[in-house]
Legacy VTK file of the C-alpha trace (Angstrom):
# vtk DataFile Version 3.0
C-alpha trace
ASCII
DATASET POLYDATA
POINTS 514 float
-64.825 -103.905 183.449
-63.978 -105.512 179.946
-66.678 -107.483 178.837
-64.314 -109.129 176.525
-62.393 -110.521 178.472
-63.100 -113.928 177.347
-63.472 -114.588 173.748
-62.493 -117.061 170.956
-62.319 -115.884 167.375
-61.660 -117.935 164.361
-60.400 -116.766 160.858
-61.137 -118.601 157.459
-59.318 -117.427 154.436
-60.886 -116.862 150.806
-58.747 -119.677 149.339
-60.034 -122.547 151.704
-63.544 -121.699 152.582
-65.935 -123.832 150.989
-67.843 -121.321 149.158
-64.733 -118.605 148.373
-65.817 -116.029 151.257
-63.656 -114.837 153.779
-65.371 -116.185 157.238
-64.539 -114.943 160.730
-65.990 -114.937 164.391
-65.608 -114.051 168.008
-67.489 -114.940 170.823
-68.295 -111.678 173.395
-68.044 -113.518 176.680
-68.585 -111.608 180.059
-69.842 -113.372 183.240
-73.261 -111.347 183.463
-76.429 -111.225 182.373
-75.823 -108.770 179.692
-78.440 -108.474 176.508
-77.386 -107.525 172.837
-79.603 -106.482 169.851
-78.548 -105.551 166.599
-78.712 -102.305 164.664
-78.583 -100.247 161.250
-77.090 -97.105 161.426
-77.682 -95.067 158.221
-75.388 -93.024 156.130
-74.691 -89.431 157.455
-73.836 -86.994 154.368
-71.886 -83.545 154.829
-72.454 -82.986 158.515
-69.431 -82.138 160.216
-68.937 -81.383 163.680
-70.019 -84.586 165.146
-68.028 -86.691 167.750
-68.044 -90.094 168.731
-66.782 -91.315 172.470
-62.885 -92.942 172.709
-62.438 -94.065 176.394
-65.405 -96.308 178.153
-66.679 -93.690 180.344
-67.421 -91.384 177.313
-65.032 -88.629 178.711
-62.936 -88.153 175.854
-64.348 -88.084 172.164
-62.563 -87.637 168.963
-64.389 -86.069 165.659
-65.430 -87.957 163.084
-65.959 -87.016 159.568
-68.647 -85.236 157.989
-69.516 -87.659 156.053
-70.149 -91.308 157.660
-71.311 -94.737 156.565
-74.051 -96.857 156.721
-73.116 -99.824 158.826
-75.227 -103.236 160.771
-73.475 -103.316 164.547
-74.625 -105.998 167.475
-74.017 -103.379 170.209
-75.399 -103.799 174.114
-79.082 -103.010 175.279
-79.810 -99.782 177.045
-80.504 -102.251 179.972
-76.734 -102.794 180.497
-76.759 -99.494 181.859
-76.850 -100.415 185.348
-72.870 -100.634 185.107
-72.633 -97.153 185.080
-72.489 -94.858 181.358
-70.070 -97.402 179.480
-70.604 -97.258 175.686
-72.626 -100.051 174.360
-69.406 -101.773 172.607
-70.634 -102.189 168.470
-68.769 -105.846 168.627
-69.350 -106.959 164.883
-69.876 -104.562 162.323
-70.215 -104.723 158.148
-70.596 -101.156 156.507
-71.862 -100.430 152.884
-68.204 -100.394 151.555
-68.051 -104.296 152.129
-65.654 -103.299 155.266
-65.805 -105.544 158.736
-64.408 -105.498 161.989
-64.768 -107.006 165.461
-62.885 -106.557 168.362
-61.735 -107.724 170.957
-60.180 -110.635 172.319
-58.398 -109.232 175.350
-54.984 -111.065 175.556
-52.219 -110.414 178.151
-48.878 -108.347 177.748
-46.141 -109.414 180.598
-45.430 -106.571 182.907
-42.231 -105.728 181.534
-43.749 -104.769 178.496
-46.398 -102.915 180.671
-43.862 -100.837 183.050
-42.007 -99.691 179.811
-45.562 -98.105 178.242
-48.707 -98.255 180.642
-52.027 -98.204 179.544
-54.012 -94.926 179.159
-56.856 -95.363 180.928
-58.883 -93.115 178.825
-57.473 -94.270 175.311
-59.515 -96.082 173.342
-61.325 -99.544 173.884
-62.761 -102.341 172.605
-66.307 -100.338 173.475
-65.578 -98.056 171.315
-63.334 -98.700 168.830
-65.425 -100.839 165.857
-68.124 -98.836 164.890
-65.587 -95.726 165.590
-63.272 -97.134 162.932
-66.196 -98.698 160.616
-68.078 -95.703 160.322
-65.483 -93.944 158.211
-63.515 -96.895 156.668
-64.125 -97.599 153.124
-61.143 -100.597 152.920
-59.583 -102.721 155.268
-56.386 -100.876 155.122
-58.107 -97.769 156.001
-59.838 -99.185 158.813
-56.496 -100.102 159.687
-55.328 -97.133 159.551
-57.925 -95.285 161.575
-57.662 -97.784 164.304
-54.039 -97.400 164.652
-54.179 -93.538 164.011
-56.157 -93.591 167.230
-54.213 -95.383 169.197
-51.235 -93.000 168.150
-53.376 -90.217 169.557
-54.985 -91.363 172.627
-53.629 -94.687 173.546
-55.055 -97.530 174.373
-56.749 -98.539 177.571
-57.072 -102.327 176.778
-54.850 -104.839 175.498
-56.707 -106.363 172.559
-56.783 -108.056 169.380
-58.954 -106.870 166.201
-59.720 -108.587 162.842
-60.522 -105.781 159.847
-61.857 -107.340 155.971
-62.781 -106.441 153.490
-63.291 -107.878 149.546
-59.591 -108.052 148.552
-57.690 -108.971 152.361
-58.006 -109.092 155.884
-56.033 -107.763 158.516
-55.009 -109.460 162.036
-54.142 -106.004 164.353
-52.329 -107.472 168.143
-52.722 -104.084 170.480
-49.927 -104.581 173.254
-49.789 -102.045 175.952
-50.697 -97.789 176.083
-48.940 -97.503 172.289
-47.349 -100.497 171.082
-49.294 -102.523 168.034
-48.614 -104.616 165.299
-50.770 -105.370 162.050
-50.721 -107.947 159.464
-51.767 -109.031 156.130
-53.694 -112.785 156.937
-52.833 -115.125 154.027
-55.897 -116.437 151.540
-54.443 -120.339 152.087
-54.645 -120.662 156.099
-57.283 -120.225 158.818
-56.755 -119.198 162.533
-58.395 -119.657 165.786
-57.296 -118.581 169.277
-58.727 -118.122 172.668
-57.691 -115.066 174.994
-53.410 -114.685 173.581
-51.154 -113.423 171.308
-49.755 -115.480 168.722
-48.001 -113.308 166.811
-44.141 -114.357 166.729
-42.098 -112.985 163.431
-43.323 -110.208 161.684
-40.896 -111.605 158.328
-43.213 -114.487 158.215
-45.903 -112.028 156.663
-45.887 -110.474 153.153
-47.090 -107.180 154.797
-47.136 -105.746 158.419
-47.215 -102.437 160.389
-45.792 -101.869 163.578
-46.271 -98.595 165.874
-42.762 -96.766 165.680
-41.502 -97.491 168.916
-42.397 -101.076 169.224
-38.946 -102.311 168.889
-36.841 -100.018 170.183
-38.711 -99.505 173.411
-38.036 -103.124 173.917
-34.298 -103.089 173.440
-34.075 -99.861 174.966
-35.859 -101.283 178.091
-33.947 -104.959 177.841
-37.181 -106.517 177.911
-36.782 -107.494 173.667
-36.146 -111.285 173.010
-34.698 -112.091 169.858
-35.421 -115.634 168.200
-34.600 -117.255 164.559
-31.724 -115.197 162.522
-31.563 -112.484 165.133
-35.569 -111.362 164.756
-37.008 -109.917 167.628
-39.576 -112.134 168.630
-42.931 -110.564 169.009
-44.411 -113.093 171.414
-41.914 -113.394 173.618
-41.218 -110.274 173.798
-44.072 -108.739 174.574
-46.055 -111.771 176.706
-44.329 -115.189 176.869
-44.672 -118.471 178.151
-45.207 -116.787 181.542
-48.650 -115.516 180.274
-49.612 -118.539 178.824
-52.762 -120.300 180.649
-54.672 -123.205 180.206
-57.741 -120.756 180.207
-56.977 -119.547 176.632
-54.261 -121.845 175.678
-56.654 -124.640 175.452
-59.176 -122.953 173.633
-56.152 -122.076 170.932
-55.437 -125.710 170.650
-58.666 -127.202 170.026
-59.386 -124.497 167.539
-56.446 -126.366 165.905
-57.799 -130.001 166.513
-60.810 -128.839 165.137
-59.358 -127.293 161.957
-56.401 -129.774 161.157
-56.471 -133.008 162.905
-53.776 -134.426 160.837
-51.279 -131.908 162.655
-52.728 -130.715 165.618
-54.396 -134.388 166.714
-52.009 -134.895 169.767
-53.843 -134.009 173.174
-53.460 -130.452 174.309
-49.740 -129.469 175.507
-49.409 -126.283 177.559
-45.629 -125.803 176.274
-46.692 -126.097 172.207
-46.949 -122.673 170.466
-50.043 -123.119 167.868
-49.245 -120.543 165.485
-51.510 -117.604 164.735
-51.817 -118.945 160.658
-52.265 -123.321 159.844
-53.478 -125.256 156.444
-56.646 -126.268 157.159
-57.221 -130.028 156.594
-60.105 -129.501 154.265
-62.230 -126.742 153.274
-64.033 -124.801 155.871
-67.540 -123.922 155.571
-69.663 -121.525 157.491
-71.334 -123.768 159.532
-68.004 -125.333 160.067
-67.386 -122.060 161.936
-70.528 -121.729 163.855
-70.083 -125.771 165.573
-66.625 -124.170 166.366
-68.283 -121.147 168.199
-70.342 -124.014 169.803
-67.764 -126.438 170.906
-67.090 -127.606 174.212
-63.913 -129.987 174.171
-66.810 -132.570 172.728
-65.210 -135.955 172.272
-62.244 -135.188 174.270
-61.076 -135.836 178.041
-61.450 -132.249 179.132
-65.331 -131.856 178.192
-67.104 -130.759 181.038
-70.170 -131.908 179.797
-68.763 -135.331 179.516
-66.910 -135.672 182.719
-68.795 -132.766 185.084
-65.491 -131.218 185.184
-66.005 -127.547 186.535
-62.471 -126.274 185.769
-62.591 -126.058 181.708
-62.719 -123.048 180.337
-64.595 -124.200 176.707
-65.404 -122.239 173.704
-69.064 -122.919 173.735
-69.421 -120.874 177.060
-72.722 -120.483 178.963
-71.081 -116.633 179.605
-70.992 -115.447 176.069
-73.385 -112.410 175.599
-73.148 -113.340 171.842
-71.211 -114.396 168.895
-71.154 -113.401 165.469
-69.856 -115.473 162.482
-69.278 -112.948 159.538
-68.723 -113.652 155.648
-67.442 -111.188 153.049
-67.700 -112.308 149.808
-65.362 -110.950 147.162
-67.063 -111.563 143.903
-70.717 -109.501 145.139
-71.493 -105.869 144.969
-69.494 -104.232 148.172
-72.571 -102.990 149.563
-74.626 -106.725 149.712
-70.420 -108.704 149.961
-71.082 -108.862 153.967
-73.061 -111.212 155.935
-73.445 -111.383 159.603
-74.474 -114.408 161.372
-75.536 -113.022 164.367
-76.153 -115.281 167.668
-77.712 -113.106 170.379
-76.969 -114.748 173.390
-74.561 -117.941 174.119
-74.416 -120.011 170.899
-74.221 -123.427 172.097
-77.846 -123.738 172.147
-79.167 -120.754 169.748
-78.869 -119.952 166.421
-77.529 -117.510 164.452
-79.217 -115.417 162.008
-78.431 -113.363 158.990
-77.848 -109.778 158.227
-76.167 -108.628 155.522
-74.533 -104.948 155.090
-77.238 -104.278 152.381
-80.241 -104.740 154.904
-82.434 -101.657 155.519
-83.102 -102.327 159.200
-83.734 -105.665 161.188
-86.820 -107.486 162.762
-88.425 -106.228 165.374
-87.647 -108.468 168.257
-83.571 -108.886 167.159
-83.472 -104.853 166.349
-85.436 -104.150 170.234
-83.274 -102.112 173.052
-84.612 -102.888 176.502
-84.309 -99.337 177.753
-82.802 -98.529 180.791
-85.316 -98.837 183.424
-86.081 -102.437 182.235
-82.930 -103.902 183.981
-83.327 -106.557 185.500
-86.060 -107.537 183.724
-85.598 -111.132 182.418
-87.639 -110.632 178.943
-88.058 -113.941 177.081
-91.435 -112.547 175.767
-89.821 -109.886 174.096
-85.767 -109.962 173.758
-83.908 -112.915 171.536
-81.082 -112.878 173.847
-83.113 -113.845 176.803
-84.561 -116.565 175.324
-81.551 -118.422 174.207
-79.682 -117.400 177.329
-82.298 -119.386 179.263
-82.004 -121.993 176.885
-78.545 -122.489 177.327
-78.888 -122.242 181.495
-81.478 -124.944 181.509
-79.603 -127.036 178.517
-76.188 -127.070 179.601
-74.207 -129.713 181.849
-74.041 -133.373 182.401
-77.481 -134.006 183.733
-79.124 -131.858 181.076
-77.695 -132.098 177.786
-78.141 -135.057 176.470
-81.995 -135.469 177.659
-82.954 -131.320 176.758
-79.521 -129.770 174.780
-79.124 -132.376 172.180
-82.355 -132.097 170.585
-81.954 -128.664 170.742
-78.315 -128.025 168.999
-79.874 -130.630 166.598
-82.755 -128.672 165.457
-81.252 -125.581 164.926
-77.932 -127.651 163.072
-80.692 -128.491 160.645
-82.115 -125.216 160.969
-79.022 -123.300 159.810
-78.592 -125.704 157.036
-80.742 -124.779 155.367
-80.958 -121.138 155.914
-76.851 -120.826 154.767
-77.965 -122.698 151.249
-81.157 -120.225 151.326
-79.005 -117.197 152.012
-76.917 -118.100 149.498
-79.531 -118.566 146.494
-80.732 -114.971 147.822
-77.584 -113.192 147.443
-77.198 -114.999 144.140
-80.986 -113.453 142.987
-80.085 -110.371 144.269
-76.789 -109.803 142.335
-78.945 -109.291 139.107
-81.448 -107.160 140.796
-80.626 -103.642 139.118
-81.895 -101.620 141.336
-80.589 -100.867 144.426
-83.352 -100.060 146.767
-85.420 -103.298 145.487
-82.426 -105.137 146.149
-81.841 -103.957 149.424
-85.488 -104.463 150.125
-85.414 -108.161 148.875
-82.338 -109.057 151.135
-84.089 -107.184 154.121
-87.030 -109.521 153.876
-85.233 -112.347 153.611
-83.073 -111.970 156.484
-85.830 -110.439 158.705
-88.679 -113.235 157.968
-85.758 -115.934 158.826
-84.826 -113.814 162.526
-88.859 -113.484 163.245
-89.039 -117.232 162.671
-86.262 -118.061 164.549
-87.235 -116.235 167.931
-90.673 -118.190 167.081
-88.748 -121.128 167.345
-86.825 -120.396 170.012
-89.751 -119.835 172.311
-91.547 -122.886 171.585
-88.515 -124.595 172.059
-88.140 -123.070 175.787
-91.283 -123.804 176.561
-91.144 -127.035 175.585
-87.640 -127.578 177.922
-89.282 -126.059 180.970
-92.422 -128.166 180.649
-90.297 -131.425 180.423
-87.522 -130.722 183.044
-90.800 -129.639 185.121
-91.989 -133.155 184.449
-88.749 -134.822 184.863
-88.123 -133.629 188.014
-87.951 -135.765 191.016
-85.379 -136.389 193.818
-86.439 -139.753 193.921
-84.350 -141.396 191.002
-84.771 -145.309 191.312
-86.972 -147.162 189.531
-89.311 -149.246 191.085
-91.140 -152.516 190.835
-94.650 -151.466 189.660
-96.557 -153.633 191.061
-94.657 -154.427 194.798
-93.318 -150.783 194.278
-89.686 -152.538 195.300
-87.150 -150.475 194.326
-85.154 -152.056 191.308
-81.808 -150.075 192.073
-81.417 -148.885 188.448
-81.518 -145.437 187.905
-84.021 -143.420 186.046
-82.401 -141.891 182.979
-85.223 -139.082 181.188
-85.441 -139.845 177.468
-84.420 -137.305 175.075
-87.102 -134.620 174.402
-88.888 -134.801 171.194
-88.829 -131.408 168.989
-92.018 -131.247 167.060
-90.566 -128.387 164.705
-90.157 -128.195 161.016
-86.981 -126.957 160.098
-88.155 -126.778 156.396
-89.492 -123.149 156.716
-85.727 -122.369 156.559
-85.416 -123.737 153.012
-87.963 -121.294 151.766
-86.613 -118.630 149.907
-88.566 -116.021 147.917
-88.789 -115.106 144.225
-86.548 -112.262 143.444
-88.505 -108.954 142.140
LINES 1 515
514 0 1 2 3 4 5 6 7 8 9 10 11 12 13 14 15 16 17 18 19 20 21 22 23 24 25 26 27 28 29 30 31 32 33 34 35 36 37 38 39 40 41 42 43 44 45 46 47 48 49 50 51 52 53 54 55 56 57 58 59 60 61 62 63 64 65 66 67 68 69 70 71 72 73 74 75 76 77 78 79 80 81 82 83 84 85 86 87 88 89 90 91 92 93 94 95 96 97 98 99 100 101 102 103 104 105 106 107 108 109 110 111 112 113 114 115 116 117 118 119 120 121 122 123 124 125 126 127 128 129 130 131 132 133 134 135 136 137 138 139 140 141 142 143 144 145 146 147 148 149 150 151 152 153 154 155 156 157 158 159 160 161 162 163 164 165 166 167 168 169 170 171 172 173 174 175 176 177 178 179 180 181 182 183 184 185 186 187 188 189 190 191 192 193 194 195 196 197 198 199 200 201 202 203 204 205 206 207 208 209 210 211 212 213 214 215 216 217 218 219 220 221 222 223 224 225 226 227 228 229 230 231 232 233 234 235 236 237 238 239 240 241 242 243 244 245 246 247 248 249 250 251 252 253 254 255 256 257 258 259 260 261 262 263 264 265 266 267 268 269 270 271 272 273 274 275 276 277 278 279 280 281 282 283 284 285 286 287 288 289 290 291 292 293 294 295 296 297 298 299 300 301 302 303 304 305 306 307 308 309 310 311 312 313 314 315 316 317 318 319 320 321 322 323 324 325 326 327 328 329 330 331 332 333 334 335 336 337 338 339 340 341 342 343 344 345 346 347 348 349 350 351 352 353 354 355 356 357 358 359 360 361 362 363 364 365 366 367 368 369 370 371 372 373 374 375 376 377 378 379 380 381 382 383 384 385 386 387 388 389 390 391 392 393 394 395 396 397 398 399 400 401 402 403 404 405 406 407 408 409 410 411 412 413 414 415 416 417 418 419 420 421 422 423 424 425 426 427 428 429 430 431 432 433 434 435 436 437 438 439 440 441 442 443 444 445 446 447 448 449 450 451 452 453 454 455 456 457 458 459 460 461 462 463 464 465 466 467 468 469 470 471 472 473 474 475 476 477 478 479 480 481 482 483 484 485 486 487 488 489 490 491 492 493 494 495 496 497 498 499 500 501 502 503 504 505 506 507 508 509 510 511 512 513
């Protein structure tokens, strides 16, 4: 099982974000009912002799240093459990060095590539590898570094794709088959966004790059190697193709692109164009830019289910993802308050995501619960985040439903996180002249926990209030009728669009600094 095996990630570089971070995301899709929380794992000083798992099943483990550090992760609940021991899979983490990672998007290698250097089916995973490699990381590079280090050692059992940042650059990692990996520097001046493939294609068209030592000589050894523009070995080709393209993830790529640039990538989707891996933006690209990409669902184009009822789109706004998580590092704060996390626990397209920055002492109560073990199966709106805006998205999503109960919805919380992003950001501006550290970290933590406890608030009124109307709404018989013969009219009864009686406001409110 690879509960990644759907995803959509987006990168924004320094140079064209609106507000000078570096922004990126992934969706963690998995058909299931699968719940995530988030978590603060402290700093471990001089204790050596401690291991951490590699492989899914925990059978192999590798030993970390003695000294770790203090990182935010959005792993699994304990309730997941029922899918035997798998890890709980850290998906998004920011540590107190200003470092972040998240992995994966699985992508596919063609089977050439895969005869020449299997998998290892206990190397490491996209379970295990982020908070493995975070933990002990104190620059991008070095993350870098670990990650590939480990697959050196143990192989991989997953074919993946990782994005490690930190203040100063960000690197784009494409894991291929058991040992075979390539890493680049992303440039400042372009964004990227791609569904479930590799886009890599020439590793000259990067300023820096590292490659596992075999990568190209296996493929000529093996005559599986494709060479393309002045005799370059191809990466792409080589090591996937056209064969492995699908309209699954292909699509996904190229409305990422649509999205992004318009003025280049406005044609309708063609299965035979390669959308490269980095593009010029056509303006600047804010965060909550980023999140309505997270959300989207072909809106506004032929192939929107939503739209048309269409049941064979695969969209980026996906009623399957188990969460998504939009993160900013910004390079001119303190490394230990430069990250943000916008966390969305459960499917996006009708949630919202919340903040959590690296400096934060712990998180809320409801976003930071595990359901243990035992509780599986347990559908907890009363209690878990992710249950509540999984239901949400269930009852919201579709022709029938989203323009009488989604709309209002996504509306709300777009005003919602308005307001919080220009909140967060006067906070992290107060806090920069905060001197010390532990009243700093203490002022952020506030900040981002009131705004998660009032979000879950939200988000439970807000489910109430769509069961109680599609309770009322509902009605096989969907004519109107003359009301005083009680002839029926023929026209057909269309619900009205539920009324939110919420004030997004609170969101604005943002607390004097100490």
């Amino acid at each position: 099982m690879q509960a990644g095996s759907a995803c959509t990630a987006v990168y924004v570089g320094s140079d064209v974000s609106s507000d000078g971070s570096i922004i990126f995301a992934r969706s963690n899709d998995y058909r299931d009912v699968y719940g995530s929380h988030i978590t603060v794992t402290p700093r471990v000083e001089n204790e050596p002799g401690r291991f951490m798992p590699i492989d899914e099943a925990e059978t192999v483990k590798t030993e970390i240093p003695a000294t770790t550090y203090k990182y935010t992760a959005t792993p699994y609940m304990n309730s997941t459990k029922e899918y035997g021991e798998v890890s709980s899979d850290a998906a998004a983490c920011t540590n107190e060095y200003g470092v972040a990672m998240t992995m994966s998007v699985t992508a596919f290698p063609n089977n050439e590539s895969l005869e020449a250097d299997p998998l290892i089916e206990d190397g490491i995973c996209e379970d295990t590898a982020v908070d493995l490699v975070v933990c002990q990381s104190k620059t991008a590079r070095e993350g870098v570094d670990v990650l590939l280090g480990l697959i050196d050692k143990y192989g991989s059992s997953g074919s993946n794709i990782a994005i490690i940042a930190d203040q100063n650059e960000v690197w784009y990692v494409e894991m291929y088959t058991g040992h075979q990996y390539v890493a680049v520097k992303l440039p400042k001046d372009k964004v990227s966004v791609f569904g479930n493939e590799y886009s890599l294609e020439y590793l000259s068209e990067y300023d820096e790059n590292i490659i596992s030592k075999d990568l190209i000589s296996l493929a000529e050894q093996k005559n599986f190697a494709v060479h393309g523009k002045n005799g370059e070995i191809n990466l792409f080709e080589t090591y996937s193709g056209k064969q492995m393209t699908s309209e699954y993830a292909h699509m996904r790529t190229w409305m990422g692109h649509q999205l992004l640039a318009p003025s280049k990538f406005g044609t309708d989707y063609n299965h035979n164009s390669m959308y490269p891996l980095c593009f010029t933006p056509d303006k600047k690209v804010s965060v909550q830019d980023v999140c309505q990409v997270m959300r989207n669902r072909y809106d506004g184009t032929k192939y929107s289910p939503d739209d048309t009822g269409k049941i064979d789109m695969r969209v980026i706004g996906t009623e399957t993802a188990l969460s998504a998580h939009v993160i900013q590092v910004f390079p001119n704060l303190p490394a230990e308050m430069s990250c943000v996390s916008w966390v969305s626990s459960g499917p996006p397209i009708y949630g919202m995501f919340v903040p959590v920055s690296n400096d934060c002492i712990n998180v809320s109560e409801a976003y930071g619960a595990n359901q243990p073990a035992n509780d599986t199966g347990e559908f907890d709106t009363d209690n878990y985040p992710y249950y509540v805006f999984k239901d949400l998205c269930t009852r919201c999503t579709g022709p029938e439903n989203h323009k009488t109960y989604g709309q209002p919805v996504q509306d709300y919380w777009h005003e919602a996180e308005s307001n919080m992003f220009d909140g967060m950001s006067k906070v992290l501006a107060q806090a920069a002249e905060i001197k010390d550290n532990d009243t700093r970290a203490s002022y952020i933590t506030s900040y981002c926990n009131d705004k998660q406890t009032q979000a879950f608030k939200d988000a439970k009124q807000i489910l109430n209030k769509v069961v109680w109307e599609q309770n009322k709404n509902s009605n096989s018989f969907k004519i109107k009728r003359n009301p005083e013969t009680h002839q029926m009219t023929g026209e057909i009864i269309v619900p009205s669009p539920m009324e939110l009686k919420l004030d997004s406001s609170y969101y604005k409110n943002v607390p004097a600094a100490p």
